[in-house]
Every structure is written in C-alpha cells, then in structure tokens.
N, C-alpha and C positions, 0 to 999 in steps of 0.2 A: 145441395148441402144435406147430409144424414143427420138422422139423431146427435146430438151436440158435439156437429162437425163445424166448421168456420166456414162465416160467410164469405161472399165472393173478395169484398173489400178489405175482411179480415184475412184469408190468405194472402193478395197480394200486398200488404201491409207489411206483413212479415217475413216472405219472400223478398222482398225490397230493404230490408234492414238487413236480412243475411247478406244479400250482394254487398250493402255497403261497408258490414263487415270487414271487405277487404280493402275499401278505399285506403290507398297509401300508398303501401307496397305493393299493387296490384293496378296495372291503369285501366282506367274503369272501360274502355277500348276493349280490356280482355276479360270482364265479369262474364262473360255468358261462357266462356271454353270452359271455367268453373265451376258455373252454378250449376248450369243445365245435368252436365252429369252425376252429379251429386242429387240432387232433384228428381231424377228418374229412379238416380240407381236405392235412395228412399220411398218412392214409391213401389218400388219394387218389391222391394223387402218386407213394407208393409201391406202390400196385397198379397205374399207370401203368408205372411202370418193369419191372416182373414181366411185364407184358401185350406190351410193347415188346421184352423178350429172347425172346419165346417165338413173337413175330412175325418178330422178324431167324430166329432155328433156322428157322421156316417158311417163309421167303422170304430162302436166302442171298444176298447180293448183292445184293437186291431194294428197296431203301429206300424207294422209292413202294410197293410195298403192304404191306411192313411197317406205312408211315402210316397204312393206310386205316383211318376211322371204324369200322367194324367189327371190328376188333379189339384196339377198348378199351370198359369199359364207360363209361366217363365220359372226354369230351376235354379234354387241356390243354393248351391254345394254349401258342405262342410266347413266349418269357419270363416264363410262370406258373410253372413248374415251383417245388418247394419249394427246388433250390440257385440258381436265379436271386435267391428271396429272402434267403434266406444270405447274399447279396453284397452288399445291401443295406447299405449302416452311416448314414446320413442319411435323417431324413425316414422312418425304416424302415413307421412307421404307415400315409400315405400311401401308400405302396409296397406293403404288404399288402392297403390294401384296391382299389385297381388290383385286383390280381393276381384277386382274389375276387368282384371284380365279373365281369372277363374271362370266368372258368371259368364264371359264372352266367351269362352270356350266351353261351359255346361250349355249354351243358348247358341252352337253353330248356326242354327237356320233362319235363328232371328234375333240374336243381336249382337253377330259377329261386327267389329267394330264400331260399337254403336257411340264407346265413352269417345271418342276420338283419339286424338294424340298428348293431351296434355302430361306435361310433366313433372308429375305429384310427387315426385323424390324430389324436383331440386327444391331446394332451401331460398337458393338469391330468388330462382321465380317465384315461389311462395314459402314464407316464412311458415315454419312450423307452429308458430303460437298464434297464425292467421288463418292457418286450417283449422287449428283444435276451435276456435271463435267460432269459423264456419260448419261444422260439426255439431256442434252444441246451440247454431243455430237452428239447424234443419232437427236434431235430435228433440225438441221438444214439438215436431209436426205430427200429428197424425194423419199421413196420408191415404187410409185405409179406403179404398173405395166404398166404404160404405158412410164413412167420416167427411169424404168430396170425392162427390164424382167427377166423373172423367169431363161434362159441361165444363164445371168449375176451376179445375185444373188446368183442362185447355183454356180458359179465358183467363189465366194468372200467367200460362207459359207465354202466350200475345199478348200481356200487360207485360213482360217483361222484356221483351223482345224490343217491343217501342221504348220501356224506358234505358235500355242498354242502348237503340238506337238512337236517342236524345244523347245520351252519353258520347257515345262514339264519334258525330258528324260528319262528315261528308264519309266516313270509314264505313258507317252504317251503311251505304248504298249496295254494299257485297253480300248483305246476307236480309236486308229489309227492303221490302216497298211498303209504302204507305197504304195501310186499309184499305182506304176509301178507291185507290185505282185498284187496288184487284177486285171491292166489291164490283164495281162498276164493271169492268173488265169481263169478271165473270157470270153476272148480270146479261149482259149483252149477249155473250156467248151461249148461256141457255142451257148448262148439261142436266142429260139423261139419266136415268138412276140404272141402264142398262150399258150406258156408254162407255169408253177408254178415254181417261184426261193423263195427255203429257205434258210435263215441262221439264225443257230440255235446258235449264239455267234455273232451280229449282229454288233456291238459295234456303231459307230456313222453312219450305213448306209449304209457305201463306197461301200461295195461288189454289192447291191443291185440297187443303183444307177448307179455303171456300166455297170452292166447288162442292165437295159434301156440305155444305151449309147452305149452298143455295139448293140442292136436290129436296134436302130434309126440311126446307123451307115450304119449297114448292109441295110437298106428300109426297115427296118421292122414298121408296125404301130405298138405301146406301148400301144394302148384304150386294147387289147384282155390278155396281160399281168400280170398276178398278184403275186404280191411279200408279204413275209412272212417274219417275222425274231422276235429271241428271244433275249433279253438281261436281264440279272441279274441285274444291275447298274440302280437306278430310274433316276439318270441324266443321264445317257448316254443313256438309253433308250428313255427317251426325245431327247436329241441330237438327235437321227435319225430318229425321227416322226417329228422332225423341219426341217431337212434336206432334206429329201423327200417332205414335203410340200413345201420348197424353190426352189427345184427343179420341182413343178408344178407336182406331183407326188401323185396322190389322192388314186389309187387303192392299198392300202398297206395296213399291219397288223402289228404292231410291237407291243409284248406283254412282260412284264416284267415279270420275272422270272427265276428260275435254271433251264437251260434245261436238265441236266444231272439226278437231281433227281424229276423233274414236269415238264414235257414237255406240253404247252399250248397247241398247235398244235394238235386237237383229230378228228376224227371224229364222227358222231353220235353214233357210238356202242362203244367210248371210244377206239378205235384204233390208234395208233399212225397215223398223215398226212403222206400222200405219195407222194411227189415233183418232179416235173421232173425233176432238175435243185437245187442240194443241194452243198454250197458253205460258207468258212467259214476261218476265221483267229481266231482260237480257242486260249485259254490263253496257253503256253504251260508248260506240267508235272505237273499242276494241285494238287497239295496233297491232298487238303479235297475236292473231287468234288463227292464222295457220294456213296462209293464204298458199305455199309452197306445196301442201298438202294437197289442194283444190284444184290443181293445176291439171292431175290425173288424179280427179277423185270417183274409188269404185261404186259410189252411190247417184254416181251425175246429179248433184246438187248443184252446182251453180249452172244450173241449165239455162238461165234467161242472161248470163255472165257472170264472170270471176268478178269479183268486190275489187276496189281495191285493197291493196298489201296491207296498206297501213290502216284501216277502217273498215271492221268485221260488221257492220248493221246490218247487209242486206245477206251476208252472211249466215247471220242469225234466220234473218226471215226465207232464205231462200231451204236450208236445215228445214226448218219447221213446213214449208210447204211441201215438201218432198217425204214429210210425217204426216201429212193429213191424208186422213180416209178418202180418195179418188169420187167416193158416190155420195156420202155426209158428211164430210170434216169441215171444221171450222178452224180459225186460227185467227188469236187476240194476241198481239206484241207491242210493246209498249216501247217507243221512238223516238229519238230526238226529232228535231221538225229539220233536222240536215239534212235528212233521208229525202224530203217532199220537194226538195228544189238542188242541190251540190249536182254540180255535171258532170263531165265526162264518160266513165263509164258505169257511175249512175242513174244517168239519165236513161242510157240503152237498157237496163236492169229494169228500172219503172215502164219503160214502155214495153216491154215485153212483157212485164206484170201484168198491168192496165189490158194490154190485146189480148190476154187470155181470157181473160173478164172474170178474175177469180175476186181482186180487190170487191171490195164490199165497199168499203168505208173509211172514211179519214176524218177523227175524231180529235181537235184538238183541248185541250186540259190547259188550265189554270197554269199559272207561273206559278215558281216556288215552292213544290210539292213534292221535292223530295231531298233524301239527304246528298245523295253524291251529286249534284248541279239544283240554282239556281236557276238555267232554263226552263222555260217550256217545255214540256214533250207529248206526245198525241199518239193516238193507238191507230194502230193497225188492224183494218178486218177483212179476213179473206173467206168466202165461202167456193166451198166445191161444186154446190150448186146453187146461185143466185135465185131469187124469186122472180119469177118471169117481169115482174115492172121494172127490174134492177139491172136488168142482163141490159150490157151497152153504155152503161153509168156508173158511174161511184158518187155516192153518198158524199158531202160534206157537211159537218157536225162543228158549230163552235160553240164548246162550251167554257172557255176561256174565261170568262165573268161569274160563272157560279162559282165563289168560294168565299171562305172566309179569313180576313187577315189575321194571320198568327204571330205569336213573336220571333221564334225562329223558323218555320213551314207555315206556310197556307195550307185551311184546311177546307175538306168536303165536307157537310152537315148530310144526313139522308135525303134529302127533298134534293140538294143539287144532284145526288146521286140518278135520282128517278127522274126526275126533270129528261139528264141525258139521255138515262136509257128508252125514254118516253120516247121522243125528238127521234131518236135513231130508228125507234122500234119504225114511229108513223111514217117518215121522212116526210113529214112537212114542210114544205117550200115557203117559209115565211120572209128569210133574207129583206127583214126590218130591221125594227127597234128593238126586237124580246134580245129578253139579258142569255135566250140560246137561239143561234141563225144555223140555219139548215137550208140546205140546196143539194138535187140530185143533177148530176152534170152529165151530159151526153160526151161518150170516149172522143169525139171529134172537136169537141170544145179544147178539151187538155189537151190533143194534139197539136188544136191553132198554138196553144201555148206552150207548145214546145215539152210537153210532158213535161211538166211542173205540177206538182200539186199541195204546192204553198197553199193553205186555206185562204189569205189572202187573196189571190188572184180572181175568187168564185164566189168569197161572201164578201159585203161591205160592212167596214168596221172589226173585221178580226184583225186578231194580234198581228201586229206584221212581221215578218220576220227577224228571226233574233238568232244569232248566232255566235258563240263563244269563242274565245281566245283557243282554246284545244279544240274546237272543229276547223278553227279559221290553220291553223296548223297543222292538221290531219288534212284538209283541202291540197296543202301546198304541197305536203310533204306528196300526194297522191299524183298530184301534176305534174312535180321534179319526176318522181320512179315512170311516170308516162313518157317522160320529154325522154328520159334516157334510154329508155326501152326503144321508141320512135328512133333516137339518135342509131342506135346499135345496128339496128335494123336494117338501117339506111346504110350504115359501115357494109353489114355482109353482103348488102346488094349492090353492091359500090366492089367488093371484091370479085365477089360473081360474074362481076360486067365485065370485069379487066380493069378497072378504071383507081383501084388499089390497091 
C-alpha cells in the first residue's frame, strides 16, 4: 500500500461489492469474465496516467516525448482512456468493448486477447444500467501503482478468484485449485529462480504464480525465471495472462488451446518443450480429451500406453512427462486416487511408469478439497533423476488426516502444509500412529501387488479406497470399448482364417 492507497482488506472489500453489483441479472458463475477485465483494463489506465506525469516532470514542456512508446508499459490510444468511457451514457457496452479492442490491438505483443470473449454489447447478458453500477464502481478506485502495488493487487485478484469460486461450485474446478494444494504442490517441487515451470492445464494461473512466490520466498531473484502454461478456455486463459500481469509478472507465456491434442509448446524442429519444472491441476477423467489423436501421436507420448478413450488422466501425466527436462525435470499432477488402482490398461501404463523408476512419490491429500468432486485426490511425483536411496522405490505419503473441517471444502492451515512436505522431503518410515504415515516401498513389493498403488495397500490406516459414480462409469464405459475392440479383432482374424 502507497501514500493513502487502501489496505489490503479495503481493496478487496470493494472489489467484492463491485462483483456484487451485478448479482441478479448476472450469475454469479459468470462474475469473473466481468470483473476481471474491467479490473486490469483500470489499472491500466491508471498506471497510464502515473507513467504520463512522470514523463511530462522528465520532459518539461516537451509533450512529444513525453508520448513516446517508451515510457509506458502498455499504450492507450486515443479515446481509450477509462474517463473517455466515463462519458459514455448510451450504447455504453458497445463503447467498452471498442475501447478494449483498441488497447488490444495498440498492445499486439502483449495483450493481444487479453479482455477475452465477453459480450459487452448484449443488453439480455448485461443490462446497461448494470455496467454503468459497475463502472462507477471501479471508477472511484485508484489503482495507481503507487496507490497499490502490484503484492496487493495480486492478493485481491486470488481473494477474488476464491470468492467467485465459492460462488460458482463444482463449476469452479475449470479454472480454481484450492491454495493450499498448489502451495504444497509447489513446495515439494522446489523451483529454481533459473528454472522453466510449465503448466500444461494452466487454468487461471495459481500454479504458476506460486511458484514465483515460493522462488521469492526462498531469496531467490524471479528476473531469470520463465513461466509457460496452456489453457483450452479463451476466458480463462485470459484470466491468468491478467493474473500474472497483476502480479507484476511480465516474463510469462500463456497460450490457448488443447494440450492433449495441439500442444503450443514446440520447439524449432517441431519437438515437444522440455521444462524443468512441470506442474498441473488437470481436469480429472477427462472423456473426450483426444484419445483418436494419440493413436499416431507425432510427439510419442503415450509411450508406456494409449489411455483409455474415455479417461484422459494418464493422458495428462504421460503429456507432462514427455515435457520434463530428461536430466532435471520434475513433475507434480494432481490425481484422482483412480489412477493408483483401475486396471486394464492402466495398470500396464503404472508399471511401465513404476520400471522406469521416474515416480517419486504418491502422496495422498485430505477428502473434500476441492470444488469440482468430493473425492480424494493425491499427487503425483516424478523425477528425472531420483536421489540414489530412492532409485527402485516410490515414496508413499498419507496425508489424508491433516486438515481442517469446513463448511463447504476442508481446509489446509500452513503447519499441515509443512508437516507434508517435511514427511516427503525426510521419507521417514513411521507407518504408525502420526496423524502423516510414510513408507518407501521397494518396485518389487508393488509388483507382488499387481502394480497397484492404492496408498492403502502399503500404509496401515489410510484412506481406503473411494471411488465415484463417474469413475465407477468411465471404468465400464473403458472395459465395454475394450470388450469391443477385443471382439473386432477376433472378427478379422476369424476372416483371415477362412472361418468367416
């Protein structure tokens, strides 16, 4: 907070009265495609006008180089500015999105589609006398960076992110994970202030942004740092190129599209990116995520096996290992606990995992932590090159018991947070009583068991397995498309023979 700028609790206070502004004719499901760009495209304007008085003090009298490009970070044309839209009273929808087009095409290199898609002319999506409310809320903000910095900012854009995903429910799972797993998440993983962090299911940011927060935690400088991430969703991928620019966060890539079947991420000879630091809260069990594609896929990704059709998880993990740095990479994905036990050709998927000896770790997490399921879910750790006590094992982690009951999510406090990542760091073989049980398992153990790796099977007292109506569904629907494939199969070699 600057010179008699608002506190952290006073911005979001008033950022959260603007959203509610629109409660009505607006469901509150879709407050963020709203807010958010109005939000930026305000700060914008008003670190415009900061940048503009500090250019006339440098060049008195001088109003041509006051102008020049270079002494703004972002330009805003000719009647963009935010009191041009002020003056607005007709049509004001229209009128906004003009203005946001404009800035998007003065700002090619960096904020070509930033507003998203929304659609500020229609009337039935938004009332006119709902924007001018909203307008008039943001219009008495002084976003000036030197009014709130970019800390405070960014800790109002993730206050608001959580309360749009309180809003939202299970809807919120497309573009939120809950804090406390990506601190954790990222925590474990450890980046470098020299490092590459991708996420290849990016959604509004979070992962990415913590990761510079755990660097800048640790001493690390963030100038040498470069982050990557993919999103499917045009607003949500907007979302976290806003997100990151609020967070004062310039060195970043976030590109739209499926990464399962067109991964942006190339390099010159059309080779999949190699990250050192690959990190993700993936959609989970996925049905249409593009299994047709994979079949001749020119990146050999599903090198340990095709997924099945209907169920993209290993999908996701098989993507991301084929992105990790061959000599450093690491790689955190966050799992339903389907993944650690469902057979057929899952199972041949895990054990080819497990023989490579890349799994790290299998960490299971609290029930009830997040918006889109109820289940459980447990992360994923793969390293490219294991610590020599580890090569031949995977780690199992139940942190299951560390949380606290909420009224609609259970939550992390920090101490459960550390707790975990302690436990993992040590791999202490306690497999007692502690409210976290850890055991390092030799690859031949999980073999006796049939390459399962239900935490269950290896600590006593974890969660046992829990399984939902839509994986108990994605199982079947996986074993019918087997049965029939098997069936077919047998057809042409039945014609082949003579025999049909």
């Amino acid at each position: 907070m600057g010179p008699q700028g608002l506190s952290q609790q006073e911005l979001e206070s008033r950022l959260w009265a603007a959203a509610n502004s629109l409660r009505g004719p607006v469901d509150p499901s879709d407050f963020k495609a709203f807010i958010f760009p109005l939000l930026f495209y305000k700060r914008i304007c008003d670190t415009w006008d900061e940048e503009h008085a500090a250019a006339l003090a440098l060049y008195p009298g001088a109003d041509q180089l006051a102008a020049l490009a270079e002494n703004y970070r972002f330009q805003v044309p000719d009647g963009c500015h935010w009191s041009d839209l002020q003056r607005a009273h007709e049509n004001v929808g229209v009128a906004l999105q003009n203005i946001l087009d404009h800035i998007q095409e003065a700002n090619p290199d960096t904020l070509a589609g930033i507003f998203g898609d929304v659609p500020w002319g229609n009337k039935e999506k938004l009332p006119e006398h709902s924007l001018l409310n909203l307008i008039d809320a943001f219009h008495t903000l002084d976003l000036s960076p030197s009014k709130v910095g970019h800390d405070v900012l960014g800790n109002a854009y993730e206050y608001l992110l959580k309360q749009f995903a309180d809003e939202s429910g299970k809807k919120a799972g497309e573009f939120f994970t809950p804090r406390a797993v990506v601190r954790l998440l990222t925590r474990i993983l450890d980046p470098q202030p020299v490092e590459t962090i991708y996420d290849p299911a990016c959604g509004s940011g979070g992962m990415l942004v913590e990761a510079v927060n755990e660097v800048v935690e640790s001493g690390g400088a963030v100038h040498t740092l470069r982050l990557y991430g993919q999103e499917v969703s045009l607003t949500t991928s907007a979302i976290a190129r806003m997100n990151l620019y609020l967070h004062d966060i310039e060195d970043a890539r976030i590109l739209r599209g499926d990464t399962l079947r067109d991964p942006k991420f190339r390099d010159d000879r059309g080779r999949l990116g190699r990250f050192d630091v690959v990190i993700t809260n993936p959609p989970f069990s996925l049905k249409n995520w593009g299994a047709e594609v994979w079949t001749s896929d020119p990146w050999s990704r599903p090198s340990c096996g095709l997924p099945p059709a209907s169920n993209g998880d290993y999908a996701w993990v098989q993507h991301m290992l084929a992105s990790m740095n061959p000599a450093t990479g690491r790689v955190g994905v966050v799992m339903p606990h389907g993944v650690l036990f469902r057979g057929a050709a899952e199972k041949a998927i895990r054990q080819c995992l497990i023989e490579r000896d890349q799994l790290d770790a299998v960490i299971g997490l609290p029930p009830n932590l997040f918006y889109s399921t109820s289940i459980p879910a447990c992360l994923l750790i793969f390293r490219a090159d294991k610590p020599a006590e580890r090569r031949g094992h995977v780690l199992f982690v139940d942190g299951s018991h560390r949380f606290t009951k909420g009224h609609n999510q259970n939550q992390m406090s920090a101490d459960d947070i550390e707790a975990i990542v302690t436990s993992y760091r040590t791999a202490t073989d306690t497999d007692g009583d502690d409210d976290i049980r850890v055991r390092l398992v030799e690859h031949a153990e999980i073999k006796e068991s049939g390459w399962d790796l239900n935490i269950g099977r290896y600590i006593r007292g974890a969660a046992a397995d829990v399984i939902d109506v839509e994986t108990a569904l994605a199982d079947l629907a996986a074993a019918q498309e087997a049965l029939r494939e098997a069936e077919a199969n047998l057809v042409e070699r039945l014609k082949a023979a003579g025999y049909a």
